[in-house]
N, C-alpha and C positions, 0 to 999 in steps of 0.2 A: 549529756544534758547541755541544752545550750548557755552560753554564758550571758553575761553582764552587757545591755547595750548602753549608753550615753546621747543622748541629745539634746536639743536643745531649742525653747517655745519661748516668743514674746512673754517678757516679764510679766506685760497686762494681761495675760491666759492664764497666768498663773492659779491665779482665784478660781478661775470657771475649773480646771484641772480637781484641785484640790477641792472644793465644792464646799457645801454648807459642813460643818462639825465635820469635817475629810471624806463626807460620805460618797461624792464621786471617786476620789482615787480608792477606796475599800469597794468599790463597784467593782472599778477595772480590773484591782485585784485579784476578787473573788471568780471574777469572769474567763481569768487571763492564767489563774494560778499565777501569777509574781508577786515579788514584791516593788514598790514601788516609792524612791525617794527623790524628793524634790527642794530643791532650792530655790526659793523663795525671794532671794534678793537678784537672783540673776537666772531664772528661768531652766534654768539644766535639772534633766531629768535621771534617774540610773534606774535601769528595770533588773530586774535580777527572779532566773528562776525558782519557785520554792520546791523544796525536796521532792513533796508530792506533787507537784505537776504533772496532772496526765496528758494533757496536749502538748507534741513537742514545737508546737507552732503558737506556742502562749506567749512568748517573749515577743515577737514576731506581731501575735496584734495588739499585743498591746501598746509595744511602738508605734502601729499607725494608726491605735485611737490614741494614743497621746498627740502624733503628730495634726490628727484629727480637731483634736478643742486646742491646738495651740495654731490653727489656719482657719480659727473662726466659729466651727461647728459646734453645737450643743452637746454635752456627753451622750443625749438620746439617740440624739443621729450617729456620733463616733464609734460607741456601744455596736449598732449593726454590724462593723467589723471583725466582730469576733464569730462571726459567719464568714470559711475559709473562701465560700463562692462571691463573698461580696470584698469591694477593692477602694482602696484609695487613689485619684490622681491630680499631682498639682502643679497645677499649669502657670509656669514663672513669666509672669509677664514680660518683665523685661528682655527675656531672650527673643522677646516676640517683637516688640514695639519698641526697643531701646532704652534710656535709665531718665527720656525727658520726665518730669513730673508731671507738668501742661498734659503731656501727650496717656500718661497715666490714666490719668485722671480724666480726660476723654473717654479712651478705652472705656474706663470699668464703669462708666457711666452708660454707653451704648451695651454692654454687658447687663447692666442692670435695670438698665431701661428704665423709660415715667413711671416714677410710683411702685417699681422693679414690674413692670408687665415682663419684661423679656425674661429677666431671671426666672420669674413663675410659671411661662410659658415652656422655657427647657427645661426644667425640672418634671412638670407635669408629661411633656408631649415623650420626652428620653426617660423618663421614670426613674431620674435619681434625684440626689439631694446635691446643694451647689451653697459654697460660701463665698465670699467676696470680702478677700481682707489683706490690707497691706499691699503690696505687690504680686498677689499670688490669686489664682480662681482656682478653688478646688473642689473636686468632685466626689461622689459616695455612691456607688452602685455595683452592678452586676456589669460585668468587662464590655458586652455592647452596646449595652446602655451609654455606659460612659465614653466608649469610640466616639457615638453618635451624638452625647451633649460636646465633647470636643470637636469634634469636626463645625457645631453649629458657633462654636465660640472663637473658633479660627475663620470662620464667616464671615462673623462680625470682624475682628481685627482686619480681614483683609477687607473689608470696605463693604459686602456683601450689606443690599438694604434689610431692612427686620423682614420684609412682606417674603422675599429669596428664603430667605433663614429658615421659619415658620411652613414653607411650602416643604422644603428639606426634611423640618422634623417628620412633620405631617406625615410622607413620602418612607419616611422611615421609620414613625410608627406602624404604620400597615406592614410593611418586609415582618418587622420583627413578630406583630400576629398571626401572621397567615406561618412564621418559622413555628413558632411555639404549636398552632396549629397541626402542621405538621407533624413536630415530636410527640402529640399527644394520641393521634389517630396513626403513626407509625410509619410515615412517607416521607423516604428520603430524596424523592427526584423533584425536580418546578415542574412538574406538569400533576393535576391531580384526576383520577379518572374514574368516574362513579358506574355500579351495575348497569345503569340503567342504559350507558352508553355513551351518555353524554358526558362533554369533557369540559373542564373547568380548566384556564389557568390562571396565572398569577394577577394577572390585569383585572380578572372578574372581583378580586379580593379588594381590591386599588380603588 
């Protein structure tokens, strides 16, 4: 059985964690099989298997929805992680852009764009969910979803204009339909080839 993990979320999460009457952490709980204690004055969490836990990967998400509402997200949104196919990733700014604040604070500002157009725009175009908190941008999705809202977020940091970005997504929302496409009707090569003779490829989809 897996043991006892320790972490540890912005004090100010703390509330959004623990929720109205506890009812977000007896969510996670129930969801997660653990148990879950939190302190209050200093943000540190301890999740801890319960006897019956049938998932042995309950400890595991529950850790990354905790990690989840302590880097911003709603428990509704952090909650999808207890879907093993959906993932958490969070992208430390400063590893990217350095520890200026000026320079921060630019960043997550071309990140989040007028009125958040850009944010709403990767979320929508990559199909995941995206927070903006603190020093950190973090993601909620299915793994190439989430590649591809990173890659449009390292776009921005490296200087790329929003109009580049948005052609990007665009570019890489199609790949990903015409993929599911694929999986769906059983075709695993880029070329796709119909009775009739006539041949379709990737570009026709584009």
């Amino acid at each position: 059985m897996p043991g006892t993990e320790y972490i540890k979320i912005p004090q100010k999460r703390v509330g959004a964690l623990i929720g109205s009457k506890g009812e977000v952490k007896k969510t996670i709980e129930k969801a997660t099989g653990t148990y879950i204690d939190i302190n209050s004055d200093d943000g540190a969490v301890d999740i801890s298997p319960r006897e019956d836990m049938e998932d042995p990967l309950g400890v595991w998400n529950a850790n990354h929805i905790v990690k989840a509402i302590g880097r911003g997200f709603n428990p509704e949104v952090a909650l999808k992680l207890v879907d093993d196919d959906v993932y958490l990733e969070i992208i430390k700014l400063p590893l990217l852009i350095g520890k200026s604040k000026n320079a921060l604070a630019r960043y997550k500002g071309r990140i989040i764009g007028k009125d958040g157009k850009t944010r709403e725009i990767i979320m929508e175009m990559a199909e995941v969910d995206m927070a903006v908190y603190g020093k950190t941008v973090s993601l909620i999705g299915h793994i190439d979803n989430i590649m591809i809202a990173k890659e449009a977020i390292e776009m921005i940091i490296k200087g790329s204009r929003h109009k580049s970005v948005y052609g990007f997504l665009e570019q890489k929302q199609n790949e990903l339909k015409l993929k599911e496409f694929k999986s769906i009707v059983g075709i695993h090569d880029d070329k796709i080839e119909f009775k009739d003779g006539i041949d379709f490829n990737e570009e026709d989809f584009q």
